[in-house]
C-alpha positions as CSV (number, residue, x, y, z in Angstrom):
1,X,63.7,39.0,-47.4
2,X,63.4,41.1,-51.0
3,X,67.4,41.3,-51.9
4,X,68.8,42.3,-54.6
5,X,72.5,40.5,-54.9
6,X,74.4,43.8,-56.1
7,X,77.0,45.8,-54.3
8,X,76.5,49.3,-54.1
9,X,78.9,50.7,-56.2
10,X,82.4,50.8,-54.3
11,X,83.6,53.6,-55.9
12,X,80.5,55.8,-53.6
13,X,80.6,53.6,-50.4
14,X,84.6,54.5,-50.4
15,X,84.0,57.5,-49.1
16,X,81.4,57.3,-47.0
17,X,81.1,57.5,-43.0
18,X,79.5,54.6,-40.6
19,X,80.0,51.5,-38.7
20,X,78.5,49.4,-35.9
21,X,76.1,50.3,-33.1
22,X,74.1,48.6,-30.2
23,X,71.3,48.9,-28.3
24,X,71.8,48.8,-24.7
25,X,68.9,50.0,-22.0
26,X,70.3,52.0,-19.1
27,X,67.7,52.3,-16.1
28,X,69.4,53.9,-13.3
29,X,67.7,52.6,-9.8
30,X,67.3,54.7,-6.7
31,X,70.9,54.0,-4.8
32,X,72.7,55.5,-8.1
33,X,73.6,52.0,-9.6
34,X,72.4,51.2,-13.2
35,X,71.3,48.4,-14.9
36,X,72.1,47.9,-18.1
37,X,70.5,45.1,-20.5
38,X,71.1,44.3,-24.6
39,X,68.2,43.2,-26.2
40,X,70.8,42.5,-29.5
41,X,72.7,40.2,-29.7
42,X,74.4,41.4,-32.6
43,X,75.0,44.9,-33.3
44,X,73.5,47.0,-36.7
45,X,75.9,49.0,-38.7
46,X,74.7,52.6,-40.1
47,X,76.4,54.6,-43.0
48,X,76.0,57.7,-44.7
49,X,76.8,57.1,-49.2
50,X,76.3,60.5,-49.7
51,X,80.1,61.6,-48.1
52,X,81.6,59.6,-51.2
53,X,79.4,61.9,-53.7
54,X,82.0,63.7,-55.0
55,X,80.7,64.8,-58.8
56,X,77.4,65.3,-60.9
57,X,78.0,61.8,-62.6
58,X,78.2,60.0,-58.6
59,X,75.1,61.6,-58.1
60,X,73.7,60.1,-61.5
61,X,74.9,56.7,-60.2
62,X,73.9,57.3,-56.8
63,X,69.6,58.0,-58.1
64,X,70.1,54.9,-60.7
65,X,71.0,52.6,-57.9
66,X,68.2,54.0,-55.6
67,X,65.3,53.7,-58.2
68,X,66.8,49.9,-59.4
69,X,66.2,49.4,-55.5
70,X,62.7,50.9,-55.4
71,X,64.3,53.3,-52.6
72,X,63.8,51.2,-49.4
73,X,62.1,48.3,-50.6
74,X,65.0,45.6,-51.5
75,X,68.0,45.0,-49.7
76,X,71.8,44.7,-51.4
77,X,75.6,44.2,-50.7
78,X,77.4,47.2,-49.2
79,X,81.6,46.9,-49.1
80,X,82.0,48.4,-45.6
81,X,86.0,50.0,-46.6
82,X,87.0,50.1,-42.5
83,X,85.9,46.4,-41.8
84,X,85.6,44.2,-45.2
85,X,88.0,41.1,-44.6
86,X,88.4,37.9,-42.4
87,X,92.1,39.4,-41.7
88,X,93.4,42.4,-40.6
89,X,93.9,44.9,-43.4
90,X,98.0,44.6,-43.5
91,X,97.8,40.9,-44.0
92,X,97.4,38.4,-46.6
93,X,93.8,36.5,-46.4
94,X,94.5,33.0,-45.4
95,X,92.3,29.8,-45.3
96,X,93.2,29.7,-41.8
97,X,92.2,33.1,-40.5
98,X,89.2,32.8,-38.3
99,X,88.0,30.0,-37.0
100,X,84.3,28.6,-37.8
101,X,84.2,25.5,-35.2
102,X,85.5,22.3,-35.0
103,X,84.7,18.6,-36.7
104,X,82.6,16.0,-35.0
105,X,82.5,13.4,-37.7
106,X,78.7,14.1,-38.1
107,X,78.3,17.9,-38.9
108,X,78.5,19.3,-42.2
109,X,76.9,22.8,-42.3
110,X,79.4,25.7,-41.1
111,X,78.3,29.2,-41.0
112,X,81.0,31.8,-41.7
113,X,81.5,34.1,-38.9
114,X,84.3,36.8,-38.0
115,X,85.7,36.7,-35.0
116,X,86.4,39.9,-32.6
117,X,89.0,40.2,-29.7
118,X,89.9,42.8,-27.0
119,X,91.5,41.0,-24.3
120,X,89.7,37.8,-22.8
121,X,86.4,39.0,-24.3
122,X,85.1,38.0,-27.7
123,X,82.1,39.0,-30.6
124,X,81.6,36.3,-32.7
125,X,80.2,38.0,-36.2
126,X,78.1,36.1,-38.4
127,X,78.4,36.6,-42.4
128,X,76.0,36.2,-44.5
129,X,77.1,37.7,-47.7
130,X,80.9,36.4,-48.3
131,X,82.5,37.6,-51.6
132,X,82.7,33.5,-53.1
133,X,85.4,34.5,-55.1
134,X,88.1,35.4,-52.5
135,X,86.7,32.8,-50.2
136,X,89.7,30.0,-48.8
137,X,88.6,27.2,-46.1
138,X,90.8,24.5,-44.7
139,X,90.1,21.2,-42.2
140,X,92.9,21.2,-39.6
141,X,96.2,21.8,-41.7
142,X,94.9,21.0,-45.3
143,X,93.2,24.2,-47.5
144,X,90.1,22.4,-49.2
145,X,88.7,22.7,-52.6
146,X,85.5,24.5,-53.5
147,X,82.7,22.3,-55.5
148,X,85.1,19.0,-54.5
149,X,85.5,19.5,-50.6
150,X,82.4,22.0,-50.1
151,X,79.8,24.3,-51.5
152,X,79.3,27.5,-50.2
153,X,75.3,29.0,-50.0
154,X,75.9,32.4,-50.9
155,X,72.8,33.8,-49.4
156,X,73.2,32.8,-45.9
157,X,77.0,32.5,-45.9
158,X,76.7,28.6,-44.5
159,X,79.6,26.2,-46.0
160,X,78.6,22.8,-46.4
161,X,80.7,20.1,-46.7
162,X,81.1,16.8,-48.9
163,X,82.6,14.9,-46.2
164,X,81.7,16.1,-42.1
165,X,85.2,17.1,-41.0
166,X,86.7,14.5,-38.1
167,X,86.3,14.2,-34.9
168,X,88.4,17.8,-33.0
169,X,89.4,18.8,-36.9
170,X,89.3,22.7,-36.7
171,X,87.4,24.1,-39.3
172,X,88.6,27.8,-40.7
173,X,88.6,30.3,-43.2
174,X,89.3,33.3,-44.6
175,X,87.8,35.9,-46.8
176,X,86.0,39.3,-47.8
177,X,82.6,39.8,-47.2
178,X,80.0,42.5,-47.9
179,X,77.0,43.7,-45.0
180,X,73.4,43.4,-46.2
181,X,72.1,46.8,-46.1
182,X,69.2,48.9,-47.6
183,X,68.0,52.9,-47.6
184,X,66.9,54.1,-44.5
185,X,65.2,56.8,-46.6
186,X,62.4,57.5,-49.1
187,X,64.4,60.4,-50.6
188,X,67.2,61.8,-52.0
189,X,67.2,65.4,-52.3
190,X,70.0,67.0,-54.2
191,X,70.7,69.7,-56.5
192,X,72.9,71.1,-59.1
193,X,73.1,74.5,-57.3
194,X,73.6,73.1,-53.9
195,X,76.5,70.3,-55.2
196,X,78.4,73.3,-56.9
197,X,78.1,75.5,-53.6
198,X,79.6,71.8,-51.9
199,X,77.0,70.7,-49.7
200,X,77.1,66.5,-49.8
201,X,73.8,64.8,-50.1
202,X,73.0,62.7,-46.9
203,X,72.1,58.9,-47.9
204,X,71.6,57.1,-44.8
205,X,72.1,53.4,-45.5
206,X,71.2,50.8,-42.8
207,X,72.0,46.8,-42.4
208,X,69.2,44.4,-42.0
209,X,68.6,41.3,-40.4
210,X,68.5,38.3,-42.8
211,X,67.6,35.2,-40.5
């Protein structure tokens, strides 16, 4: 995968519009039923960076980023604003807020995952692109230490541990993460003229699939 680590700058992606879709095939058969199948297991997330363009010098930024990125051709780190932490947003991150698996004395490689709940059902997220920095993760009741405890790879988002965590030990976490993403265009077309009159430049921006 050709990645650039970089966040978009968050100041643009602030502002901008987007969030997760699926893919699910309707066919509806001859007695009226449907049948509906998902051919992804995890969903994609689209945005639009060009709602957060707000002056001449976000544009500037906006056309350096996309030439440093050769327009479509390498990936980066987008802060999605509506869904960027391991917590909901009125809380405090906590080593303890989702929960990654549990020990069984032989494992030591945890991927970092986000977990979603409406009623009985469940989306378990992976995350590939953690921010390190904000990252806590604790073995049953105890927070760990980073670079004594574990190591974290920071371009898969898989937490490996010094010591496998015990037998029925849950493993957790909390943390903010970003969403691999790149253009979904070969051009941005903007104007002095047209910014003045207020018409917003439309940067689609798509995630990508790392593994």
């Amino acid at each position: 995968m050709q990645f650039h680590d970089v966040r978009f700058p968050a100041k643009l992606s602030f502002g901008s519009v987007g969030g997760p879709e699926r893919r699910t095939d309707v066919v509806a058969i001859s007695n009226g039923f449907e049948e509906r199948n998902a051919p992804w297991a995890h969903s994609r997330r689209r945005y639009d960076a060009g709602v957060g363009i707000r002056s001449l010098d976000d544009v500037d930024v906006m056309i350096a980023f996309f030439e440093a990125r050769f327009g479509q051709l390498y990936a980066f780190r987008w802060k999605d604003w509506s869904d960027y932490r391991s917590c909901k947003p009125s809380l405090d991150i906590t080593a303890f807020d989702q929960n990654l698996g549990e020990g069984d004395g032989i494992q030591v490689d945890y991927q970092i995952t986000k977990t979603y709940q409406s009623g009985i059902h469940t989306y378990v997220r992976p995350i590939s692109k953690p921010v390190i920095a904000t990252l806590k993760v604790a073995v049953g009741s105890v927070e760990m230490q980073e670079a004594v405890d574990y190591v974290v790879d920071a371009a898969t988002g898989v937490i490996r541990f010094t010591v496998p965590p015990q037998l029925g030990a849950s493993v957790t976490a909390g943390f903010e993460f970003d969403v691999p993403v790149r253009f979904d265009t070969n051009s941005i077309q903007t104007s002095v003229a047209s910014f003045q009159a207020g018409e917003i430049p439309t940067v689609p921006i798509i995630e990508v699939r790392l593994s």
